[in-house]
N, CA, C and O atoms as a Maestro MAE file, in Angstrom:
{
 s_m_m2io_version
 :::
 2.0.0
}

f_m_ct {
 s_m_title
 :::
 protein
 m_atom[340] {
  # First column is atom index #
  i_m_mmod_type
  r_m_x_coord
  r_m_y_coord
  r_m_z_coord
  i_m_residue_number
  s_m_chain_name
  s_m_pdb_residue_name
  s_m_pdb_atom_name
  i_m_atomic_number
  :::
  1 25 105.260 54.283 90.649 1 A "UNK " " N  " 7
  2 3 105.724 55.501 90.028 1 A "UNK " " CA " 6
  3 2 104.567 56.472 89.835 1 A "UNK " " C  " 6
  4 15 104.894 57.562 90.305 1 A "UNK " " O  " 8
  5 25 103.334 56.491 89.321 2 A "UNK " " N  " 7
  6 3 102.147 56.681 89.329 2 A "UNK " " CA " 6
  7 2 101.443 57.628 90.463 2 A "UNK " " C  " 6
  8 15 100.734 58.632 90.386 2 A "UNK " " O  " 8
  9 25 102.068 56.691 91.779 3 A "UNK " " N  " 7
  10 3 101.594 57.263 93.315 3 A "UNK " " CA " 6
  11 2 102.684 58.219 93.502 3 A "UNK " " C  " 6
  12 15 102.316 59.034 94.348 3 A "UNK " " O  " 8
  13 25 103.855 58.477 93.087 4 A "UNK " " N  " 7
  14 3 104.613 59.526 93.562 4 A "UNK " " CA " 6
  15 2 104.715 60.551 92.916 4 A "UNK " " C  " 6
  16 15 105.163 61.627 93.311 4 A "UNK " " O  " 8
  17 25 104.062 60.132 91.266 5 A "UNK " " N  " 7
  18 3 104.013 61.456 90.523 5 A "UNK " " CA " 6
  19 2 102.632 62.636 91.218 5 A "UNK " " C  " 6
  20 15 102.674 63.841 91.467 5 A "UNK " " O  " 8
  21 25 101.132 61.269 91.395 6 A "UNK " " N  " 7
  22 3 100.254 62.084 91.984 6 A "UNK " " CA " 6
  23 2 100.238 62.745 92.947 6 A "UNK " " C  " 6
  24 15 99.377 63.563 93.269 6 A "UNK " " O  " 8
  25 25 101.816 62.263 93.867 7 A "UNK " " N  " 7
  26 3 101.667 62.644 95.129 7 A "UNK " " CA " 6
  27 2 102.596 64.509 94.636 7 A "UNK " " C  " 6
  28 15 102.294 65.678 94.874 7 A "UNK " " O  " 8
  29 25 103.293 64.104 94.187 8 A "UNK " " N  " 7
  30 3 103.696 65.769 93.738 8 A "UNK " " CA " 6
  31 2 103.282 66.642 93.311 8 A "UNK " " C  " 6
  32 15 103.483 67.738 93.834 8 A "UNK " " O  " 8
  33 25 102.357 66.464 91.916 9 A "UNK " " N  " 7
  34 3 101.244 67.157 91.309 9 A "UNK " " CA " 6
  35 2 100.221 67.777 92.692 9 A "UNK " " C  " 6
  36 15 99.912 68.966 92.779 9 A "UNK " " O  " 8
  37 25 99.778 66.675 93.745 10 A "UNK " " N  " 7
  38 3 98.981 67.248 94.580 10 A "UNK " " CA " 6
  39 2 99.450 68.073 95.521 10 A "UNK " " C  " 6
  40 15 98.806 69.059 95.878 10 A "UNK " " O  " 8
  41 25 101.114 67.624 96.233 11 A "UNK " " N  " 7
  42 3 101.933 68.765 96.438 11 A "UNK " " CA " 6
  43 2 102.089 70.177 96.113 11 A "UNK " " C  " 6
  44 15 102.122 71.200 96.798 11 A "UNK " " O  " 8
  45 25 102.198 69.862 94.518 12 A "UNK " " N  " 7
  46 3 102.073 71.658 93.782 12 A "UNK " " CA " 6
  47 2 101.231 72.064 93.607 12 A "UNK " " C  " 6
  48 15 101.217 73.228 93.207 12 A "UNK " " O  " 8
  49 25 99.868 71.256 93.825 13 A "UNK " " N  " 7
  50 3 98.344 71.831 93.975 13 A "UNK " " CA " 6
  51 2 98.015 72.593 95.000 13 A "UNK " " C  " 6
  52 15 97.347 73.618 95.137 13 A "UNK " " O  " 8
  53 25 98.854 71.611 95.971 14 A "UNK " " N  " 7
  54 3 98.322 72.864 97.182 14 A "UNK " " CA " 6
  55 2 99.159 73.399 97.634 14 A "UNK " " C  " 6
  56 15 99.041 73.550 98.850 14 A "UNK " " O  " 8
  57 25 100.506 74.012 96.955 15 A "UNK " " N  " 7
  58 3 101.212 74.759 97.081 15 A "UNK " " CA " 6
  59 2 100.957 75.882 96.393 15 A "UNK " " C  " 6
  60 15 101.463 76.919 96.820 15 A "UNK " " O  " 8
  61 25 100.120 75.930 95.178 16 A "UNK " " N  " 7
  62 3 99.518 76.653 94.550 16 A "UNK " " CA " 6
  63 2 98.356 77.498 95.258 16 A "UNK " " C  " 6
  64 15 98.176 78.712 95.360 16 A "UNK " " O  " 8
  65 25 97.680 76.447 95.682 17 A "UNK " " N  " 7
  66 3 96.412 77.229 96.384 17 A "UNK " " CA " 6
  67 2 97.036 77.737 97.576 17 A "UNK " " C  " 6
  68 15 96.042 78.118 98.196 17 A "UNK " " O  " 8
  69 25 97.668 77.901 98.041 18 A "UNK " " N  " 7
  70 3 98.228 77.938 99.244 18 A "UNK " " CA " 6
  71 2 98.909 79.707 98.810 18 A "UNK " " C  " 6
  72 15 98.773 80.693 99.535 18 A "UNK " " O  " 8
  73 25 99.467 79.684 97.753 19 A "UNK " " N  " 7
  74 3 99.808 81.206 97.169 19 A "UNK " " CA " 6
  75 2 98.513 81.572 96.669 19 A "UNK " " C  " 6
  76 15 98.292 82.776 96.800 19 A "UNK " " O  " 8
  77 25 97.619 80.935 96.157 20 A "UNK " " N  " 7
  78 3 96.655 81.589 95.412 20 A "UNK " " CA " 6
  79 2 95.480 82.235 97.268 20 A "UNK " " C  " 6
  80 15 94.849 83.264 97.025 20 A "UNK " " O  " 8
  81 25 95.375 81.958 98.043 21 A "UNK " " N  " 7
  82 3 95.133 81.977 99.628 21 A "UNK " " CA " 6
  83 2 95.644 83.214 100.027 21 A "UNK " " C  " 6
  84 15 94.906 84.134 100.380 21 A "UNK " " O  " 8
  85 25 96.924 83.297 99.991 22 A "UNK " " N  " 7
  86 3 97.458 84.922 100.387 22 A "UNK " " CA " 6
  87 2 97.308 85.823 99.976 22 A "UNK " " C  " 6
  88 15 97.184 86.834 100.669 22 A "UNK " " O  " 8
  89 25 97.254 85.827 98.532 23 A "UNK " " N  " 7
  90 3 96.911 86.285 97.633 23 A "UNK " " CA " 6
  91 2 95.781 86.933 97.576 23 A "UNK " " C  " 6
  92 15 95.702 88.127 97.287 23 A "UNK " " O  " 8
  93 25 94.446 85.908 97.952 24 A "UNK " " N  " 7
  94 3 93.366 86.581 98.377 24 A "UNK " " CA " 6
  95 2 93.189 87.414 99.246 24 A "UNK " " C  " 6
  96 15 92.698 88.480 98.873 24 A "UNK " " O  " 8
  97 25 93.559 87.222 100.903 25 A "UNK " " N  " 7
  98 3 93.994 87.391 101.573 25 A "UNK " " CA " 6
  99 2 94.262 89.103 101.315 25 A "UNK " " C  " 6
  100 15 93.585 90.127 101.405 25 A "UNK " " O  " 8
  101 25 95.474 88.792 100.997 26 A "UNK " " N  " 7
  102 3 96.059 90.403 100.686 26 A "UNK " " CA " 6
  103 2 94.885 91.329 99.796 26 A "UNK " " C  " 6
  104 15 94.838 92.527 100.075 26 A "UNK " " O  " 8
  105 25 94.160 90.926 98.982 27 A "UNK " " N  " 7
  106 3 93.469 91.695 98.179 27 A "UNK " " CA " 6
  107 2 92.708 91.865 99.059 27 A "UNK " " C  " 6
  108 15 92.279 93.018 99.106 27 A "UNK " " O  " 8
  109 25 92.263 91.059 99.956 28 A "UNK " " N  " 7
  110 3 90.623 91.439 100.996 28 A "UNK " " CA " 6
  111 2 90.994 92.511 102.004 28 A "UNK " " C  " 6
  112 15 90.159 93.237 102.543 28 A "UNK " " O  " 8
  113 25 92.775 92.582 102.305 29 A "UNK " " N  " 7
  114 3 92.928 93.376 103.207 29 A "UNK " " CA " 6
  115 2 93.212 94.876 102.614 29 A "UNK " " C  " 6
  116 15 93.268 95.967 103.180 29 A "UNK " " O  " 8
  117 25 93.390 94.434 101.048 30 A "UNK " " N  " 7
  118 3 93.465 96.050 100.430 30 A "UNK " " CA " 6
  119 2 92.169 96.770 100.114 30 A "UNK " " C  " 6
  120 15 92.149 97.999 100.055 30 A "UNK " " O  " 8
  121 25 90.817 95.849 99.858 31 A "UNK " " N  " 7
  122 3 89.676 95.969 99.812 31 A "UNK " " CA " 6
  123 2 88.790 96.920 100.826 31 A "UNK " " C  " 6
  124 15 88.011 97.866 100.711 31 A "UNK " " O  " 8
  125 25 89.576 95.816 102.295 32 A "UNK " " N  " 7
  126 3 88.653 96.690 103.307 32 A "UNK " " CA " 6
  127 2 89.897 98.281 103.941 32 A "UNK " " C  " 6
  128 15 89.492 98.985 104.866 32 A "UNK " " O  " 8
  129 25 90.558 98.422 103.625 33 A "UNK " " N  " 7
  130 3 91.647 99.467 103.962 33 A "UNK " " CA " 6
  131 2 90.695 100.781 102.391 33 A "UNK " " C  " 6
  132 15 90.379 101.965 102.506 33 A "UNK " " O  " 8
  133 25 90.542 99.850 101.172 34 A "UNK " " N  " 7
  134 3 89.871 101.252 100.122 34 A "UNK " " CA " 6
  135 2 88.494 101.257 100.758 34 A "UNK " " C  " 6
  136 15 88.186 102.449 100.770 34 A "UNK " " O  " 8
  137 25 87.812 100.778 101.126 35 A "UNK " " N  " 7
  138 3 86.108 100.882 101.625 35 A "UNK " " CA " 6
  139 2 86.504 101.591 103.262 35 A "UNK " " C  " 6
  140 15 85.491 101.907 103.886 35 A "UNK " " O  " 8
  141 25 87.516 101.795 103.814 36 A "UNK " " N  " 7
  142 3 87.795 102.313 104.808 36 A "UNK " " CA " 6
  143 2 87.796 104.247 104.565 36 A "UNK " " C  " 6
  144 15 87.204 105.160 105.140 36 A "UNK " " O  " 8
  145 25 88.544 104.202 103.701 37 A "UNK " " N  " 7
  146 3 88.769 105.321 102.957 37 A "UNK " " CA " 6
  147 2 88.031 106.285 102.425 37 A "UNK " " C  " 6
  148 15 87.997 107.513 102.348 37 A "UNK " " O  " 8
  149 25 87.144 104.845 101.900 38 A "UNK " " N  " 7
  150 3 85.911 105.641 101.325 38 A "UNK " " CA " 6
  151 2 84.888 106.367 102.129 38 A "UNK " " C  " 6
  152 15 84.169 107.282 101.729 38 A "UNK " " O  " 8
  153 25 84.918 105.873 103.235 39 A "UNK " " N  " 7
  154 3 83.840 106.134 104.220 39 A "UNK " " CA " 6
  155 2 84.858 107.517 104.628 39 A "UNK " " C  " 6
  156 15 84.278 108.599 104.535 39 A "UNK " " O  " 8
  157 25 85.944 107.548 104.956 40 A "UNK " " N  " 7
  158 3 86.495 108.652 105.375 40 A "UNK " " CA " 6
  159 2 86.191 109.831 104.350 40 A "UNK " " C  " 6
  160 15 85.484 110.768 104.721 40 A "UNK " " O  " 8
  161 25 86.846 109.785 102.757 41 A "UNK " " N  " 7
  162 3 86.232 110.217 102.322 41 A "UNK " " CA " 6
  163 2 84.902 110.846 102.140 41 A "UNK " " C  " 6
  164 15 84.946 111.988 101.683 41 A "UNK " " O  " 8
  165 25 83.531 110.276 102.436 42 A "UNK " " N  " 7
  166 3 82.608 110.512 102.511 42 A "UNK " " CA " 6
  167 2 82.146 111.907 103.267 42 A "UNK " " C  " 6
  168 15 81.617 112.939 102.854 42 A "UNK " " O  " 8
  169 25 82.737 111.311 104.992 43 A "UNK " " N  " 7
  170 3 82.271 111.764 106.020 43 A "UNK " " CA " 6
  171 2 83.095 113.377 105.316 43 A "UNK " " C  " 6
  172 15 82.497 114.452 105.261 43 A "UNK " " O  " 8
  173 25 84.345 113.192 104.912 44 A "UNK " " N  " 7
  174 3 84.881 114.446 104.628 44 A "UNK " " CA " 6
  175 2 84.130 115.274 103.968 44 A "UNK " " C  " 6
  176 15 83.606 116.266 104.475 44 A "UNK " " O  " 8
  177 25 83.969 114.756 102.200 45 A "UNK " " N  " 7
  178 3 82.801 115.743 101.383 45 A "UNK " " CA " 6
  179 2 81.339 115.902 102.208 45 A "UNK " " C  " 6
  180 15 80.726 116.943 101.974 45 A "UNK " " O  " 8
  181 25 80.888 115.190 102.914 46 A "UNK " " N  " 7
  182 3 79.713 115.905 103.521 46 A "UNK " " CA " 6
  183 2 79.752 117.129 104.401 46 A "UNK " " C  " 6
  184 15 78.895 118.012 104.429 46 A "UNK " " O  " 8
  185 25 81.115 117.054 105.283 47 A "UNK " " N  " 7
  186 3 81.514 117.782 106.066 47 A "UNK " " CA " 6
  187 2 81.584 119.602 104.912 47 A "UNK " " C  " 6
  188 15 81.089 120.704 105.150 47 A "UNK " " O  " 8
  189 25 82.318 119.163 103.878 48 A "UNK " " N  " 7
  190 3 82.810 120.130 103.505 48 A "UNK " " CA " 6
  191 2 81.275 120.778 102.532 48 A "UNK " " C  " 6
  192 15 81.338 121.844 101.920 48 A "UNK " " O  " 8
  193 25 80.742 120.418 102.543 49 A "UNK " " N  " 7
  194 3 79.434 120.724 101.685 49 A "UNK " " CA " 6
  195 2 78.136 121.033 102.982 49 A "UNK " " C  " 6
  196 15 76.929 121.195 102.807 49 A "UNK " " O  " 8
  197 25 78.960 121.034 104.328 50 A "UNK " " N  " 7
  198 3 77.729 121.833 105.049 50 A "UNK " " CA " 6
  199 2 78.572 122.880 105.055 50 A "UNK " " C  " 6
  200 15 77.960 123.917 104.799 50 A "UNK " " O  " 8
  201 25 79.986 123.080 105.283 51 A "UNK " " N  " 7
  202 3 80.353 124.201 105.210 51 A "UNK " " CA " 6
  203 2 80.285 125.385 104.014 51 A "UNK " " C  " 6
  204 15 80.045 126.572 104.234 51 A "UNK " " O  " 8
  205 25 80.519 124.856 102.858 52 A "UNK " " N  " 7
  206 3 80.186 125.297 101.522 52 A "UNK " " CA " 6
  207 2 78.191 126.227 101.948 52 A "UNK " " C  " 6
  208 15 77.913 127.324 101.463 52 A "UNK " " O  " 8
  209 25 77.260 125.496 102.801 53 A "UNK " " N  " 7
  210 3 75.948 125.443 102.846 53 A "UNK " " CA " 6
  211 2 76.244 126.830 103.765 53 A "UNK " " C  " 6
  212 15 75.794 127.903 103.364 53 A "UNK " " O  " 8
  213 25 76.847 126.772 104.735 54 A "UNK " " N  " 7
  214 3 77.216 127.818 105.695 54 A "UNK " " CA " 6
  215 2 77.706 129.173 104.969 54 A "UNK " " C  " 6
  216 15 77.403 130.300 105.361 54 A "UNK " " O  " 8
  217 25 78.463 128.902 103.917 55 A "UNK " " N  " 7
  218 3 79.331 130.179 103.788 55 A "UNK " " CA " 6
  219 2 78.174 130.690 102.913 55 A "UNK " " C  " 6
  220 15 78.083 131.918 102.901 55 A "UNK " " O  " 8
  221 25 77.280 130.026 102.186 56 A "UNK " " N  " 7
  222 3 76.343 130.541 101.286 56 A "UNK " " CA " 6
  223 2 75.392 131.266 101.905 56 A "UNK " " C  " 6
  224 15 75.224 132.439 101.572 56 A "UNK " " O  " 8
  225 25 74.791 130.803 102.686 57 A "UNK " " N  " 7
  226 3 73.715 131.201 103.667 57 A "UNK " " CA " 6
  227 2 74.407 132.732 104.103 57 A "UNK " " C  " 6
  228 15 73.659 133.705 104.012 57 A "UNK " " O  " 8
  229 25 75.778 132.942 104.558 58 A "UNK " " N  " 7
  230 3 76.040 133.868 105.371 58 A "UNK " " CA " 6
  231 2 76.585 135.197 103.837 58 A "UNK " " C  " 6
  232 15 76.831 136.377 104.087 58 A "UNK " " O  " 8
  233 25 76.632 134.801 102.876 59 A "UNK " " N  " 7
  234 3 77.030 135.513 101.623 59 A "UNK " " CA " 6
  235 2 75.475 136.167 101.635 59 A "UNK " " C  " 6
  236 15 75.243 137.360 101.830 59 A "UNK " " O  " 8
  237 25 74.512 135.181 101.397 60 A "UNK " " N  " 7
  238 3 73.231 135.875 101.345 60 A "UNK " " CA " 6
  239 2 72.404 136.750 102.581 60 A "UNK " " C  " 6
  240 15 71.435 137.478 102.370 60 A "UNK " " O  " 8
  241 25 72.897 136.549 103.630 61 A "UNK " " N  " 7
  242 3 72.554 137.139 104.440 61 A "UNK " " CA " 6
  243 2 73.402 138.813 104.640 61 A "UNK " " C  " 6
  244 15 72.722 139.816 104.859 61 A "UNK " " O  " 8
  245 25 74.602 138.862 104.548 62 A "UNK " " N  " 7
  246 3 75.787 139.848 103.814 62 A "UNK " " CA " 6
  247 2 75.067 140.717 102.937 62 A "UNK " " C  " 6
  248 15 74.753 141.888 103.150 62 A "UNK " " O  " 8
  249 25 74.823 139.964 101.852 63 A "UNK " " N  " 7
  250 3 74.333 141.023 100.830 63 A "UNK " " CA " 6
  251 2 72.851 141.601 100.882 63 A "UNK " " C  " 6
  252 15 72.602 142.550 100.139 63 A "UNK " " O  " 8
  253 25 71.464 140.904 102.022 64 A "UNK " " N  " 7
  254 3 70.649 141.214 102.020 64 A "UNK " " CA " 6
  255 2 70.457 142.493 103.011 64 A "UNK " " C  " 6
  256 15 69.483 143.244 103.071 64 A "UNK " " O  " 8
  257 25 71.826 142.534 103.876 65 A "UNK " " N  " 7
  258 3 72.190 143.622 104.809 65 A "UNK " " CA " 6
  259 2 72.466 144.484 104.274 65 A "UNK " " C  " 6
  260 15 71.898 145.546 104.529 65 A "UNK " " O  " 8
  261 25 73.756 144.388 103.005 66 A "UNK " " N  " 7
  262 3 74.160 145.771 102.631 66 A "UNK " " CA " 6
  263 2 72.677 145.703 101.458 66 A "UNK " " C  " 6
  264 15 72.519 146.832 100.995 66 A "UNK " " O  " 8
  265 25 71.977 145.041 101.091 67 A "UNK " " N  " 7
  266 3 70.979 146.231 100.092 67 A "UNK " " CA " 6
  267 2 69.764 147.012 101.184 67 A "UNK " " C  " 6
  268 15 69.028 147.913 100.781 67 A "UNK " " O  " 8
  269 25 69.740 146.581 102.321 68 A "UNK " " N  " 7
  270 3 69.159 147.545 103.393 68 A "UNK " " CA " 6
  271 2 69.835 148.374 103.883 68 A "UNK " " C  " 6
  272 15 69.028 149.144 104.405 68 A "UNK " " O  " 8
  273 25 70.798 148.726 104.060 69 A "UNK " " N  " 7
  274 3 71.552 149.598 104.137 69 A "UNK " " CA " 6
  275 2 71.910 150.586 102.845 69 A "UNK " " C  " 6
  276 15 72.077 151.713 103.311 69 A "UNK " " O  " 8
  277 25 72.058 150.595 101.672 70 A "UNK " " N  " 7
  278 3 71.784 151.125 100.505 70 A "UNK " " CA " 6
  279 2 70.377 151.462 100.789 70 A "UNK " " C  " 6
  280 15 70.237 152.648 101.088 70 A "UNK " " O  " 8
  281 25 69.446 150.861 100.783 71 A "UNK " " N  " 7
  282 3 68.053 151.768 100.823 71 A "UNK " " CA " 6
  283 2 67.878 152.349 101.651 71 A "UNK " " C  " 6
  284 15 66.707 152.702 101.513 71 A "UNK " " O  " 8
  285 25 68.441 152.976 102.997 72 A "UNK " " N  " 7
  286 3 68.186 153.162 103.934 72 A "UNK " " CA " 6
  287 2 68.551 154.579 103.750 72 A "UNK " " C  " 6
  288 15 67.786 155.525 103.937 72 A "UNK " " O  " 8
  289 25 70.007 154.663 103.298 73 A "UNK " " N  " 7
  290 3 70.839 155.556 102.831 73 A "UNK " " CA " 6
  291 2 70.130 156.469 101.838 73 A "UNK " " C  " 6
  292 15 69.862 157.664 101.969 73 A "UNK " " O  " 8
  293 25 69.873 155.613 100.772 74 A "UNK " " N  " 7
  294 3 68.842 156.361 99.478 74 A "UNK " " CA " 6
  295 2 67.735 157.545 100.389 74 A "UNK " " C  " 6
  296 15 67.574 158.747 100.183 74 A "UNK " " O  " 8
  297 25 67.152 156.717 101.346 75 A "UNK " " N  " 7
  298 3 66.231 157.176 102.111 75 A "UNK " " CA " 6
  299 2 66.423 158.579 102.991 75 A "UNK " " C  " 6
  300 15 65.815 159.642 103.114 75 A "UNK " " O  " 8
  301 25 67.137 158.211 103.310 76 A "UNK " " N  " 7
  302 3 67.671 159.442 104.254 76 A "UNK " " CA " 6
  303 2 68.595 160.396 103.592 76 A "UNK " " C  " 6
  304 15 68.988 161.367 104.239 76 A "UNK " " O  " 8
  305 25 69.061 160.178 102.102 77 A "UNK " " N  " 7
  306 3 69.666 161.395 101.367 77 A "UNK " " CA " 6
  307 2 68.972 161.800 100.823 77 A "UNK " " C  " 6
  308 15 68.757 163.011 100.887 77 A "UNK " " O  " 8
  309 25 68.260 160.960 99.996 78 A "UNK " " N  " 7
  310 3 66.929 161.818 98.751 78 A "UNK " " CA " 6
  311 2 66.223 162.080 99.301 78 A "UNK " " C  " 6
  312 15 66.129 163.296 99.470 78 A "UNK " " O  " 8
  313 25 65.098 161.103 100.062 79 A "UNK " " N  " 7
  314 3 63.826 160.935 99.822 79 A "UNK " " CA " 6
  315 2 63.148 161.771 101.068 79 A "UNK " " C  " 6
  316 15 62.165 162.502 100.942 79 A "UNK " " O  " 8
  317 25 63.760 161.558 102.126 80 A "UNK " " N  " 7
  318 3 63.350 162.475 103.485 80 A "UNK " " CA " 6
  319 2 64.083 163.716 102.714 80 A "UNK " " C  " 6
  320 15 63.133 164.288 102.180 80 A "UNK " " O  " 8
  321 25 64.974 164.256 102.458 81 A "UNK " " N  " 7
  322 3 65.760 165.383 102.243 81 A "UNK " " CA " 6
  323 2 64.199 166.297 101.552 81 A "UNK " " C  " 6
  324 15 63.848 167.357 102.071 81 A "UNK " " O  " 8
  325 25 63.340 165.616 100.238 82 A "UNK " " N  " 7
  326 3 63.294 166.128 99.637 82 A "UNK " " CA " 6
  327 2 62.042 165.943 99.835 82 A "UNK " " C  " 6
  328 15 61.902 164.720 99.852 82 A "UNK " " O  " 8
  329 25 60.892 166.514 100.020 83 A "UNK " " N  " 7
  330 3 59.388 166.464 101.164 83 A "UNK " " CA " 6
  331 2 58.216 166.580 100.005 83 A "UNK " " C  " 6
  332 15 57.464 167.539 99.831 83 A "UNK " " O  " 8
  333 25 58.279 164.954 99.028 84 A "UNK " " N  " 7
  334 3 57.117 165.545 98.045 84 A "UNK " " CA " 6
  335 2 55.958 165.429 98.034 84 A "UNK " " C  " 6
  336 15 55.284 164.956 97.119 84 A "UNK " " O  " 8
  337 25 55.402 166.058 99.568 85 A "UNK " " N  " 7
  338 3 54.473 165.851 99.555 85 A "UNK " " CA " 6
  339 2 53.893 167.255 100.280 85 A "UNK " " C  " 6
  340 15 52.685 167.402 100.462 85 A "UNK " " O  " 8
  :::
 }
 m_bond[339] {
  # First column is bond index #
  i_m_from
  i_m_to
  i_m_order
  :::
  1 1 2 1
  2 2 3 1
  3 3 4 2
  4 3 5 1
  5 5 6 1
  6 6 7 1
  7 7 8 2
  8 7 9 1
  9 9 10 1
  10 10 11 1
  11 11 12 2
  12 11 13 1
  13 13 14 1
  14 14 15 1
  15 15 16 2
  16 15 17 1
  17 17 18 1
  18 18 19 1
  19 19 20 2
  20 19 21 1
  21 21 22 1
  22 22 23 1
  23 23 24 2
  24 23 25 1
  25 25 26 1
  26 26 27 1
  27 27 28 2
  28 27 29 1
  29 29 30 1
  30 30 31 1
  31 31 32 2
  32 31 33 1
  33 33 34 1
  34 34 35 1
  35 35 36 2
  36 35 37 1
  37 37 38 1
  38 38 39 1
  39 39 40 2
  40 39 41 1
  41 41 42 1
  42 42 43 1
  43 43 44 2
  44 43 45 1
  45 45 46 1
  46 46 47 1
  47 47 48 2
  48 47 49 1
  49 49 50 1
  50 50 51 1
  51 51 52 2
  52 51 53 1
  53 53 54 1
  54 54 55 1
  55 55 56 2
  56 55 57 1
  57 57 58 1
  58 58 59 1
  59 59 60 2
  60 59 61 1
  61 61 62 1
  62 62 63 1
  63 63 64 2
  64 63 65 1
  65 65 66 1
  66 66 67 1
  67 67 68 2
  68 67 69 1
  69 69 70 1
  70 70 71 1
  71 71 72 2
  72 71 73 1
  73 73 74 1
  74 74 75 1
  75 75 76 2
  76 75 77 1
  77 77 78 1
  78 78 79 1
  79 79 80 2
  80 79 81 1
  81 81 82 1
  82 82 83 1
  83 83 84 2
  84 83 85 1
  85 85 86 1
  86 86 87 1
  87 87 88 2
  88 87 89 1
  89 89 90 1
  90 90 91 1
  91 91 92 2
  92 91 93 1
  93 93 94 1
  94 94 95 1
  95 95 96 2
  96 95 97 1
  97 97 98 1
  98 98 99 1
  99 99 100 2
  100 99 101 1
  101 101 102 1
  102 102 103 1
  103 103 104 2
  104 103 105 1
  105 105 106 1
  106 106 107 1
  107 107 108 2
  108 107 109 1
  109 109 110 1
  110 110 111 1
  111 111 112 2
  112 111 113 1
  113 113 114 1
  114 114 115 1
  115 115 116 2
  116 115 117 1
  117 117 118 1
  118 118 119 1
  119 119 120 2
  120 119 121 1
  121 121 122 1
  122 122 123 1
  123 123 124 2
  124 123 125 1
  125 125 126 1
  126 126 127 1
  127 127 128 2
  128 127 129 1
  129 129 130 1
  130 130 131 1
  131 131 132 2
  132 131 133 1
  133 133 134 1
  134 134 135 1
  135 135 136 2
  136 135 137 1
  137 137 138 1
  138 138 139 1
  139 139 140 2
  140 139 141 1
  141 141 142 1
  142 142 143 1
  143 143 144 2
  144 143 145 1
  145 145 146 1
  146 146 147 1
  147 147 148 2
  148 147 149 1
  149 149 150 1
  150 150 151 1
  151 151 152 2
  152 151 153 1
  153 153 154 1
  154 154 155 1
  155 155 156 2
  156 155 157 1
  157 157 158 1
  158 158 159 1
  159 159 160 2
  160 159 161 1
  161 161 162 1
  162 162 163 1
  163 163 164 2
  164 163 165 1
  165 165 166 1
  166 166 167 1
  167 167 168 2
  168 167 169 1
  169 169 170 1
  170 170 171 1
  171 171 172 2
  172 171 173 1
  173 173 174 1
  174 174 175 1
  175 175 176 2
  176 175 177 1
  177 177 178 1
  178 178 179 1
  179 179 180 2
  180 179 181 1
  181 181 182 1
  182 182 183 1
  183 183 184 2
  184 183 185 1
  185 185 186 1
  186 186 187 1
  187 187 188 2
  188 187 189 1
  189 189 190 1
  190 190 191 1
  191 191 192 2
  192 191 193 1
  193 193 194 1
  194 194 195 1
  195 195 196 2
  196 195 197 1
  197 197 198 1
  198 198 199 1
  199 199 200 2
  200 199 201 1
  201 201 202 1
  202 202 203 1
  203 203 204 2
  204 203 205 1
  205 205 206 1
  206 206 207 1
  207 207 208 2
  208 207 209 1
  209 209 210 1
  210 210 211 1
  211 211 212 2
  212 211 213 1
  213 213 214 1
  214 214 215 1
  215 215 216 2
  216 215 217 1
  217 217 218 1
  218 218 219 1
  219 219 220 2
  220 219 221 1
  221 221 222 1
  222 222 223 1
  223 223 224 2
  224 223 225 1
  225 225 226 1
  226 226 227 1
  227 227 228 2
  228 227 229 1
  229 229 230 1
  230 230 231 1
  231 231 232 2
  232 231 233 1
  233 233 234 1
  234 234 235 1
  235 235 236 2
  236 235 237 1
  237 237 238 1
  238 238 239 1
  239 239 240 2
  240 239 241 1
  241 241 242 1
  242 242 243 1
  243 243 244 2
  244 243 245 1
  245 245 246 1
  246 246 247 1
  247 247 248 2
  248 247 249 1
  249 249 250 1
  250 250 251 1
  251 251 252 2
  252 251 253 1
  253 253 254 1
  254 254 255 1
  255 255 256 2
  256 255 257 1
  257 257 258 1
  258 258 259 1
  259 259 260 2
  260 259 261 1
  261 261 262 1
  262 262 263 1
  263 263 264 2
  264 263 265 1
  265 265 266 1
  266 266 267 1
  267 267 268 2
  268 267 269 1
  269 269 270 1
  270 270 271 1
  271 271 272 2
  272 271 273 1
  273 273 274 1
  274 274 275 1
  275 275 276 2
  276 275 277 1
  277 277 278 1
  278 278 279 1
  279 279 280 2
  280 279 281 1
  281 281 282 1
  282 282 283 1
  283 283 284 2
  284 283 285 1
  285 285 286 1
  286 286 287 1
  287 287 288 2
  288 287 289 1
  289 289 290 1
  290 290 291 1
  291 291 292 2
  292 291 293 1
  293 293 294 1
  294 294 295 1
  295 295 296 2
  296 295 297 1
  297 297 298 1
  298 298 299 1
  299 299 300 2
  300 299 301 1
  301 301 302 1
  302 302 303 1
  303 303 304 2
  304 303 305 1
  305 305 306 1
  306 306 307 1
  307 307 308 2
  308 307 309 1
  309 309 310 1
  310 310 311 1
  311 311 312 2
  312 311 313 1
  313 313 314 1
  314 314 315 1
  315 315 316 2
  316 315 317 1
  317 317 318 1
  318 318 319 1
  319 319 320 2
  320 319 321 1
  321 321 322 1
  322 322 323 1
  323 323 324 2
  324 323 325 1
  325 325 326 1
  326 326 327 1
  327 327 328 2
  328 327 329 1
  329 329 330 1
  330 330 331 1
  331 331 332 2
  332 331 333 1
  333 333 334 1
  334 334 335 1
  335 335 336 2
  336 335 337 1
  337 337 338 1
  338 338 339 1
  339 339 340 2
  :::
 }
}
């Protein structure tokens, strides 16, 4: 009686581990699917932060045009107009 109880107990032992197995299983495959993601993620915000780098660069380049153009203007209304010398 002894040998058939152990033999069941060891039955539901490794019927246990046997769910506790898939189980893992499934978590390792949800693991590498979020570290998949992440990397996608990644590649994305880097992507979007050279562009962010781009639009800045070209804002400053924009505005260093129009304040040469404002002085240029100044120049040729006042300053040539008006001969103080």
């Amino acid at each position: 009686m002894a040998a058939r109880e152990s033999e069941e107990i060891g039955a539901s032992v490794l019927d246990e581990l046997n769910s506790q197995r898939e189980q893992l299983l499934g978590a390792r495959g949800r693991l590498d699917e979020g570290n998949a993601n992440l990397r996608r993620s990644g590649k994305l915000i880097r992507h979007l932060n050279m562009g962010l780098a781009t639009n800045k660069c070209l804002l400053l380049l924009i505005i260093a045009l129009e304040i040469v153009i404002l002085l240029v203007v100044v120049y040729l209304k006042f300053i040539r107009q008006h001969h103080w010398f």
